[in-house]
Structure formats: structure tokens, C-alpha cells
C-alpha positions in Angstrom: 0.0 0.0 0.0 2.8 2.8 0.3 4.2 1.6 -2.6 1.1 2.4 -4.4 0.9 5.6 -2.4 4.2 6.2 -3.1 3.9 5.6 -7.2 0.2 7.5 -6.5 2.3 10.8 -5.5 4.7 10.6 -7.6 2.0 10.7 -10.6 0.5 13.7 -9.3 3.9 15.2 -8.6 4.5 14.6 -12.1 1.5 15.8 -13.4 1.5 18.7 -11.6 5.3 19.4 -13.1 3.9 18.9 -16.8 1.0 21.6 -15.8 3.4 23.5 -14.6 5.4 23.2 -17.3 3.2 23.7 -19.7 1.7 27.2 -18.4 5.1 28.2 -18.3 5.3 27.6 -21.9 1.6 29.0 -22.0 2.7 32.6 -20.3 6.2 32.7 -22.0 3.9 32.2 -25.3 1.5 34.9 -24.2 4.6 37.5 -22.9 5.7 36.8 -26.4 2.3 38.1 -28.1 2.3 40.6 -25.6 5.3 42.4 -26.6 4.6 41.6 -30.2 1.3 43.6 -30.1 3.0 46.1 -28.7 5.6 46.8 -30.9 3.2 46.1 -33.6 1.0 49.1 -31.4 4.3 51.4 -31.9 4.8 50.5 -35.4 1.2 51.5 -36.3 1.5 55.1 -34.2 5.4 55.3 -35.9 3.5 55.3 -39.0 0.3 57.1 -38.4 2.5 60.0 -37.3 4.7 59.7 -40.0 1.5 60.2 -42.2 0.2 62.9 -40.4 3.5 64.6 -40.3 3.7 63.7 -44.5 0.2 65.5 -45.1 1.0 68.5 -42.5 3.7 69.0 -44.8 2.3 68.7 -48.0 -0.6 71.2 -46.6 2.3 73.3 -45.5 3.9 73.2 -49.2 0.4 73.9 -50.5 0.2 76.9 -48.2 3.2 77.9 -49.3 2.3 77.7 -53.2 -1.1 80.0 -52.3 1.2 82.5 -50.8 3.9 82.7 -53.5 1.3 82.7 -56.1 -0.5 85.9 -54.2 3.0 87.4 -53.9 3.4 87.1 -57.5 -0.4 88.1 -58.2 0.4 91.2 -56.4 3.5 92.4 -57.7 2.0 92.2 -60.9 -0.6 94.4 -59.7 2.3 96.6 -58.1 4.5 96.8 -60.9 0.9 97.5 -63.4 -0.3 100.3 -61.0 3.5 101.8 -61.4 3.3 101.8 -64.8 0.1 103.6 -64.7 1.2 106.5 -62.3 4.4 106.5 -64.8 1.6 106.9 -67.9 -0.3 109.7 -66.0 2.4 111.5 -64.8 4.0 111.9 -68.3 0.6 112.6 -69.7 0.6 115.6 -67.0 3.7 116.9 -68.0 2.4 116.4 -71.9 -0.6 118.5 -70.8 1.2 121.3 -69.0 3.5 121.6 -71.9 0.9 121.7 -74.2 -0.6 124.3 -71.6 2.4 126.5 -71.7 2.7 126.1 -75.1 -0.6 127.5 -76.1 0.2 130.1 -73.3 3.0 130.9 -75.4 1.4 130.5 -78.9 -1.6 133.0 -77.2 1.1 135.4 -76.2 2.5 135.8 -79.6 -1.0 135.8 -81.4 -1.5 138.7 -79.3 1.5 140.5 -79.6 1.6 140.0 -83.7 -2.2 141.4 -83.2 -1.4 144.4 -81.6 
């Protein structure tokens, strides 16, 4: 009988050592998913960010490309309205020569009259 008790105990003793065994292969296996879903978790954020940071910058380019092309709409205007002052003030000076000449012209008109 202690014999069978003793055969009896081991069994369980080596049962439990198998169970044991095997959830320590069960929580190695799940410390293993574990930190694979977390890196996995970092990868996805590494990227997401990367994306975000991607389209922030091609909204910042397109920004950018509005601004330039007002800066270039509005030199053109800048550089048309300065051609136009340019145009009115010689057509100022055309007029008050023109003025001075007819002055002039009158002048002589009257003189030769007289």
C-alpha cells in the first residue's frame, strides 16, 4: 500500500510538473504576443504619425504655393499700378506743356495782333 501511495504521489507530482510546465510555456507564449502587439501598437502610431507629419507637410507646401502665387499676383498688380502712375504723370507733363505752349502760342498771337 505505500508503494502504491508512493507511485500514487509521484504521478500527481508529475503531473503537476507537466501543468506547470506547460503554463510556463503558455505565459512565456503569451509575454511573447504581448510584446509583439506592442511593438506592432508602436509600429502603427510610428506610422500614423509619419503620415500625419507627411500630409502636414504637403498642406504646408500647399500653403506655401497659395502665398507665393498671391505674392506674384500682387507684384504684378504693383509693378501694373506703377506703370500707370508713370503713364499719368507723363501725360501731366504732356498736358502742361501743351498748356504752356498754347500760353505761349496766345502770347504771340497777341503780340503780332497788336
Amino acid at each position: 500500500k505505500k508503494n502504491e501511495l508512493t507511485k500514487s504521489l509521484e504521478m500527481v507530482q508529475k503531473e503537476l510538473q507537466e501543468k506547470e510546465s506547460e503554463m510556463k510555456r503558455e505565459i512565456s507564449e503569451y509575454k511573447d504576443r504581448l510584446l509583439q502587439a506592442e511593438k506592432d501598437h508602436r509600429d502603427a502610431l510610428t506610422e500614423a504619425n509619419r503620415k500625419i507629419n507627411q500630409k502636414m507637410g504637403r498642406m504646408n507646401e500647399v500653403e506655401i504655393e497659395a502665398c507665393q502665387d498671391k505674392m506674384t499676383s500682387l507684384e504684378y498688380f504693383i509693378s501694373s499700378q506703377k506703370l500707370e502712375i508713370e503713364h499719368l504723370k507723363s501725360n501731366k507733363e504732356l498736358n502742361n506743356s501743351l498748356k504752356e505752349a498754347n500760353q505761349t502760342l496766345g502770347e504771340l498771337l497777341k503780340s503780332k495782333v497788336r
